[in-house]
N, C-alpha and C positions, 0 to 999 in steps of 0.2 A: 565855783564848783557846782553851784546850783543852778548857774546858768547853764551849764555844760551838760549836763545830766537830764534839764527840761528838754535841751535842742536834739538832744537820744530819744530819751522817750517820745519825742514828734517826729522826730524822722525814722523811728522804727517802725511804725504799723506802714509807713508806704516803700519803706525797704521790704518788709514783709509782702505786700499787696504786688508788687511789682513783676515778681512772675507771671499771677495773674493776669494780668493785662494782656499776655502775647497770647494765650488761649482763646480770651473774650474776642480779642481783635480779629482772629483767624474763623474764628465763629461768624460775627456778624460779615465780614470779608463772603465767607463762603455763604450766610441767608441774603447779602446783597447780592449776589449772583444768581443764586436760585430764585430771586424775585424779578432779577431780569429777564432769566431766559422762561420765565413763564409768562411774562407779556411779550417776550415776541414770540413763543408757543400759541397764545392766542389768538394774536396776528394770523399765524401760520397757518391755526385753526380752521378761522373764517374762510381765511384764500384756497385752502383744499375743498370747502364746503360749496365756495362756488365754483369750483373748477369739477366737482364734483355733477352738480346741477345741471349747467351746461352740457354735458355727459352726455345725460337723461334721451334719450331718441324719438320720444314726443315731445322735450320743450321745443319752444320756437328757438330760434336762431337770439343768439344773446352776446355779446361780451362778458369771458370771464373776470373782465380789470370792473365793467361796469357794477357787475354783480355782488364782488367784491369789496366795493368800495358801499353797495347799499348795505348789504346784510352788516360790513363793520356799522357804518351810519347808526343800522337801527338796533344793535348792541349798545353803541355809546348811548344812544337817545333814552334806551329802558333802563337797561342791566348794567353801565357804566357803574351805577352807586354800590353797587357789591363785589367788582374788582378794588381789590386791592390797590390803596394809591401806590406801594412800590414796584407795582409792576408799569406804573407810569414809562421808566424809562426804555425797560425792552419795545411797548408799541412804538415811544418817538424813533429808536434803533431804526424800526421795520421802516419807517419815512424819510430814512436819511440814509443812512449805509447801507440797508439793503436795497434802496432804489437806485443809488448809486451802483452797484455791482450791476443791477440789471442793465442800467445804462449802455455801462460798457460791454455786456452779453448781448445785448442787441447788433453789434456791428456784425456777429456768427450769421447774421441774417441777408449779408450787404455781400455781394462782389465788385472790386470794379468793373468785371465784366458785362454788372446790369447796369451803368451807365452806356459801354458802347451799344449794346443792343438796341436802344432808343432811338438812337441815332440824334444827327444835332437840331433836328426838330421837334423832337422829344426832351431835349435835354433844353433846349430852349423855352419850350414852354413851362417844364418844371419849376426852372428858373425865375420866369415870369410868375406862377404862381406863388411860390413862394415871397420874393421879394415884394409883389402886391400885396398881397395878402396882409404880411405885416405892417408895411408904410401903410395901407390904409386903416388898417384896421389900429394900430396906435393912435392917427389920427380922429377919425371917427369917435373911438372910444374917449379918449382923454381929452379933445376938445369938442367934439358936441353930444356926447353921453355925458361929460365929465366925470368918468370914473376914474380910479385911483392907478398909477402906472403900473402896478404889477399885478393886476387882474388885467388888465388890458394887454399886457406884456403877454400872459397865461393865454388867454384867451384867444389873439392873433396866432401864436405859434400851435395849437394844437388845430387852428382852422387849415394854416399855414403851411403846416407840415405832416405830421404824424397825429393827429388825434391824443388821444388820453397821454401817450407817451412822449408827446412835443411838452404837454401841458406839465409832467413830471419832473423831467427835465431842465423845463426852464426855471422849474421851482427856486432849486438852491440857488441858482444866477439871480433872481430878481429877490428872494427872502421872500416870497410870500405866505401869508400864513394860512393856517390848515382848513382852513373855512373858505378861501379864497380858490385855493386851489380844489376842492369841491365842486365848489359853483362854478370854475372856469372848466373841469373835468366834464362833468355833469351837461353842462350848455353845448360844449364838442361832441358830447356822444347823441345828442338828444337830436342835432342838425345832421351830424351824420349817418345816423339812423336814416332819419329821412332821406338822406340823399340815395340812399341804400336800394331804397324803394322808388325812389322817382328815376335815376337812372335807365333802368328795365324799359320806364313808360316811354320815356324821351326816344329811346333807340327804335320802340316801337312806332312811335308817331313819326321815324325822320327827323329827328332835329337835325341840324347841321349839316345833311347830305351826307353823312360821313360814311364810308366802308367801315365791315366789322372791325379791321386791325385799328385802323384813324378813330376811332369811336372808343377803342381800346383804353389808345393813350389817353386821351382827352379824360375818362374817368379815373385812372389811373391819377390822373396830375392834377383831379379836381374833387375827390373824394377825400374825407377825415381821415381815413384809421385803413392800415392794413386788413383787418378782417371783412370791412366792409364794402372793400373794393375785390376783393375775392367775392364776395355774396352777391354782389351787384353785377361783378363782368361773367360770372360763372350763370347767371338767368340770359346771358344775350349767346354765348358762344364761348367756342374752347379758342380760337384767333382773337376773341375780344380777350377774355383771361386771359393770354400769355403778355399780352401789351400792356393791358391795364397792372398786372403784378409788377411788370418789368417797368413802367414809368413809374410807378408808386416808388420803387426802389429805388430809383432813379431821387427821388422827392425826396425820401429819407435821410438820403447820403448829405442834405443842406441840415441836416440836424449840427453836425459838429460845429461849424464853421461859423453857423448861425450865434450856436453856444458861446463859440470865443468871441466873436464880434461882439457879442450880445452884451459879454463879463466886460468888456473895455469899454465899452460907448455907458454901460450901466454905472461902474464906478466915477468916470469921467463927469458924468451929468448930478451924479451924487455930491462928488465932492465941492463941483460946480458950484451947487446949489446952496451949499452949508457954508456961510460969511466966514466964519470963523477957521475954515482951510482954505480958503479961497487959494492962498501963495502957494498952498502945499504941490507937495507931484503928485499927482496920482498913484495910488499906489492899487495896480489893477493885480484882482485874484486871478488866477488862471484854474477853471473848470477842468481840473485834472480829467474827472472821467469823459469827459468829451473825445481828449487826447486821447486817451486810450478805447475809445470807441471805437477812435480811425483805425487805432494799431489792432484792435481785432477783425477790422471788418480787411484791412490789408491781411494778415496772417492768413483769414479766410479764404482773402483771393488766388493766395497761393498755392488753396488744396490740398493742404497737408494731411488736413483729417480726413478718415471718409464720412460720403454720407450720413453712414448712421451715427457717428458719433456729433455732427455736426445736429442732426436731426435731436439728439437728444438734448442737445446746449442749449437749442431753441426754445424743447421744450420746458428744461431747468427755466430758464429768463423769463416766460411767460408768469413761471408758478413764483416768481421773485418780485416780477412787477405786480401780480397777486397780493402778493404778504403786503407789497408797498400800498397797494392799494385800500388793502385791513385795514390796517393799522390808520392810514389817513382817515379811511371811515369812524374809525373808533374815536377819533381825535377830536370830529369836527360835532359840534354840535347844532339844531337847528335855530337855535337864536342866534348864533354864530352866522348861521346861511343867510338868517331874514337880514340880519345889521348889512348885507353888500347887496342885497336890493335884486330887482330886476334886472339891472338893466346890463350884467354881462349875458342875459338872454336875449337883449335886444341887439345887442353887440354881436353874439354867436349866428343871428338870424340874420342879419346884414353882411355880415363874410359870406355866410352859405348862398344867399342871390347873387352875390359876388363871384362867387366861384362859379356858378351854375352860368351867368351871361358874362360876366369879364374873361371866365379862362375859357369859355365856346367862342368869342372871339378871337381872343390869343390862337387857340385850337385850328380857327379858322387861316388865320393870316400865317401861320406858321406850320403847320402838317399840311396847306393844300398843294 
């Protein structure tokens, strides 16, 4: 009886208490959410700040992804120590699921229709660039830089393809981490930049012989980043711009394809590598948002929307690759950047001579 009576008295105060529990739990439930959504609020923050600067009608001409990604930079580098560590998880969000969304917003930006406009000289060369680009630039990198495969992964695809947004992209496909992708962002926009600028010279001095339109393509399918082949073909002519956007777009459209290949050959060589799966099957991720890249940039081609509404998608996706970009910033730190070295600038700087005389010959033998 007195055992009976002690097993009461100890199971009463948490029969008692047991209410309680659903209250506390719904509590910290709803402060883990509001700790979320104020790191990706601050994410959010930063990317309107540069989107905001950019603005500005005296700054120089800028990348708002580039901007983005420093002002996070130099938050995490000061003022990191006085956010809140549970706001940790809303910034990683801004890196991963909101870069994804943007991904697939970006296809709003793609017709098929700017493939045929290129025509198969145009699309030929895209081609060329792209697929050089990467095979050498994997090569290069990983056997005579000896850098690590998915900075060199990062590195080639954003020479290769799209600039900052190749480099994003391939993130999730290869796992790189936040300091890598940084340094491989950073190195694209910094060649590209330049190329931004030497372009204009080159058209001026005649290189290549080329007519405005044929001078078009060629930077169009040899330049980093959408904005900067707008900035470059828009100082030579309005027939340079119309070619040069329409083969960039043309360049773009190797993002998906790239992405899938990319996710197959990456697991394949992974599991290759690790003894201990050797027998296994591959078991290859499939880059959802990729897929669904094609199926926006198809839907687009269909015209369903109108302009304005497409014009505004664009502009949503830009201020998403923004946040993505924050948040990367905040993330990475600069001991972080020093530990991966130079040499995905030496790396970034040897595509860019690449593209400048490999895809002017391609240019050559194929638009003449």
């Amino acid at each position: 009886m007195s055992a009976s009576m002690t097993e009461a008295a100890t199971a009463a105060p948490a029969h008692v208490l047991q209410p309680a529990q659903g209250p506390e739990r719904a509590y910290h439930k709803a402060h883990h959410k509001l700790d979320f959504l104020n790191g990706l609020w601050l994410a959010a923050s930063v990317a309107m700040a540069a989107m905001w600067i950019t603005e500005i009608p005296w700054m120089p001409p800028l990348s708002p992804l580039l901007l983005a990604m420093l002002l996070g930079a130099t938050y995490g580098n000061t003022l990191k120590g006085r956010m809140p560590g549970e706001w940790a998880e809303g910034v990683h969000y801004a890196t991963r699921q909101v870069l994804r969304t943007a991904i697939v917003l970006y296809g709003f930006r793609l017709t098929t229709s700017d493939v045929a406009a290129i025509g198969w000289g145009g699309i030929g060369l895209d081609a060329f660039v792209v697929v050089s680009t990467l095979g050498l630039g994997m090569l290069v990198g990983t056997k005579l830089l000896k850098m690590d495969p998915e900075t060199t992964a990062m590195c080639s695809a954003g020479a290769g393809i799209c600039g900052a947004a190749a480099v994003l992209a391939t993130t999730p496909i290869v796992h790189g981490g936040h300091a890598k992708t940084a340094v491989a962002v950073a190195s694209v926009v910094v060649f590209g930049t330049s190329a931004m600028l030497l372009y204009p010279l080159l058209w001026s001095s005649g290189w290549l012989g080329f007519g405005e339109r044929e001078f078009g393509v060629y930077l169009g399918a040899t330049v980093h980043e959408v904005a900067q082949v707008v900035a470059a073909s828009a100082a030579i002519g309005a027939q340079a711009s119309d070619a040069a956007v329409t083969a960039k777009m043309g360049r773009v459209l190797f993002l998906a394809p790239v992405l899938l290949l990319g996710a197959a050959l990456w697991s394949r060589v992974h599991i290759r590598g690790n003894a201990t799966h050797s027998a296994q099957k591959p078991n290859i991720p499939i880059p959802w948002f990729a897929v669904m890249f094609v199926g926006t940039m198809l839907f687009n081609s269909a015209a369903l929307l109108p302009a304005n509404a497409v014009s505004s998608i664009n502009a949503l996706d830009t201020a998403l690759l923004c946040v993505a970009m924050a948040g990367l910033g905040i993330e990475t730190t600069w001991e972080r950047i020093r530990s991966v070295g130079p040499r995905p600038f030496m790396l970034a700087g040897i595509l860019a001579v690449w593209l400048v005389f490999g895809g002017g010959l391609a240019a050559k033998l194929l638009l003449a």
